[in-house]
N, C-alpha and C positions, 0 to 999 in steps of 0.2 A: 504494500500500500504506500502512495508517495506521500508527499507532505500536503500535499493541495488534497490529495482522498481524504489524509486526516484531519485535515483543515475542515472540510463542509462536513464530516462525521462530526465532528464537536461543535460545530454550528447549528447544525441539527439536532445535537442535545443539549444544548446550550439553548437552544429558542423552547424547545419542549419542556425542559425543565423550569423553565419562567413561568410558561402558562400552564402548565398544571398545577403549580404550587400557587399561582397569585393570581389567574386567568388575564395577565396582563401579557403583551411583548413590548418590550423598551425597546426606545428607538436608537438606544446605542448599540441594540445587538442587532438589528438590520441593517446600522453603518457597517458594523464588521463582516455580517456576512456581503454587503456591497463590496466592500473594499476585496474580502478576499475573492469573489468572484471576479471581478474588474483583473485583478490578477493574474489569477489565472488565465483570463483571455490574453491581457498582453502579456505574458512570456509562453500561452501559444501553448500550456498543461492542462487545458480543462480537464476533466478526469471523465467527463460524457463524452468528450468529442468533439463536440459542439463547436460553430465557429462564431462571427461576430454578430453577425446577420439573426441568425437561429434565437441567440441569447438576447437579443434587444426585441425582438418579437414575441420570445417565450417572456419576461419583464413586463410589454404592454399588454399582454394577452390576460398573464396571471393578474397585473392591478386591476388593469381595467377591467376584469369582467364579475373580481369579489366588491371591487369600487361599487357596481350595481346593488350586491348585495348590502355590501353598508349603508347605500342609497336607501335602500327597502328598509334599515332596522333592526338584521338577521344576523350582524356580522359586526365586530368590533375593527377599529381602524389598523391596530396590529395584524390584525390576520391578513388584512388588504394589501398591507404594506409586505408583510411576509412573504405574502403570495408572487408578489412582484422582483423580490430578490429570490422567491424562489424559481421562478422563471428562469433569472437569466446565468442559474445555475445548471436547469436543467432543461432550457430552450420551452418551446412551445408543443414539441411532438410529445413529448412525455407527460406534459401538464393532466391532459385526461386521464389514464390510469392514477396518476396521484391524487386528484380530486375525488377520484369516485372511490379509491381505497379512504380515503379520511373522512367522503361521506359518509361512507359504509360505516369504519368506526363513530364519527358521530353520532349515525344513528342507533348503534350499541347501547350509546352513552344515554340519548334518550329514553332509549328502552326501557333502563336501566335506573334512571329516574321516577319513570312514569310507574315500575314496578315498585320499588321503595315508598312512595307514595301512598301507597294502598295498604303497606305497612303501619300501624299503629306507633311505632318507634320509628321508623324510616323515613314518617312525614314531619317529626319533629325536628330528625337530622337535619331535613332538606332546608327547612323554614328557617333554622338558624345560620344567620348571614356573617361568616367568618370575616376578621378584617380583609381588605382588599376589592370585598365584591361592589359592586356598583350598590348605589342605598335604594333601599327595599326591595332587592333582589338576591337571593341567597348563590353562593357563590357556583353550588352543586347546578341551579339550572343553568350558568353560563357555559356553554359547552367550550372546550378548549381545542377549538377547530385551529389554529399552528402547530399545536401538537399532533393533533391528528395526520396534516398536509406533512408534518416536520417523521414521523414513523410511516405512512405513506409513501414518502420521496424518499426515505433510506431504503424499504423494501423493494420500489424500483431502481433504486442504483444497484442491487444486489441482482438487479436480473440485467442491467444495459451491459 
């Protein structure tokens, strides 16, 4: 594995472990992973392949199209942003399998909610709003859709 593969792996868990622990992504770990993908391009290691064209398209394609989504309400600015360095990490060809595996686990995660719910003790958990969560919204329904996109996009670079 070179240092640019180990580079976007801990980028990868480095934006995941943000938003599962706090459902927040900082915007200093989408500088870094910009920077390191920017990198990558100019010395010409991406680790997908990818060229320059690919990567600035996979970038517009990923913003702009969760940009909708946070349009709609559904989707936190982090993820938007995420989505966009996740692009021009892994171009535009790739974006669909990793949206639809992060759907797929988000909607686990829902599942998985709406089942605790119906628990006696599971709706107590839910209802109580740990620091970090947006106010009067407990932190369990903010699904942590970067995380998702961010174990998603690692599982596809396992198969590119």
């Amino acid at each position: 594995m070179t240092v640019i593969n180990s580079s976007l792996v801990c980028w990868l868990v480095l934006v995941m472990a943000c938003d599962l622990s706090t459902r927040r992504v900082p915007n200093w770990t989408q500088l870094v992973g910009l920077a390191l993908a920017l990198t990558a391009l100019a010395v010409q290691m991406q680790p997908l392949g990818i060229g320059l064209g690919q990567a600035v398209l996979g970038a517009a394609l990923g913003f702009g199209t969760l940009l909708l989504c946070y349009g709609l309400g559904v989707m936190g600015a982090g993820d938007v942003k995420f989505a966009g360095v996740l692009g021009l990490w892994f171009g535009w060809q790739l974006l669909l399998p990793i949206w639809v595996g992060a759907s797929l686990l988000a909607g686990l995660h829902a599942s998985a909610v709406l089942w605790m719910q119906r628990l006696p003790q599971g709706a107590a958990l839910i209802e109580a709003a740990p620091s970090g969560a947006k106010p009067g919204k407990s932190r369990y329904l903010q699904i942590p859709y970067a995380a998702y996109l961010a174990i998603s996009a690692w599982v596809v670079m396992q198969g590119a």
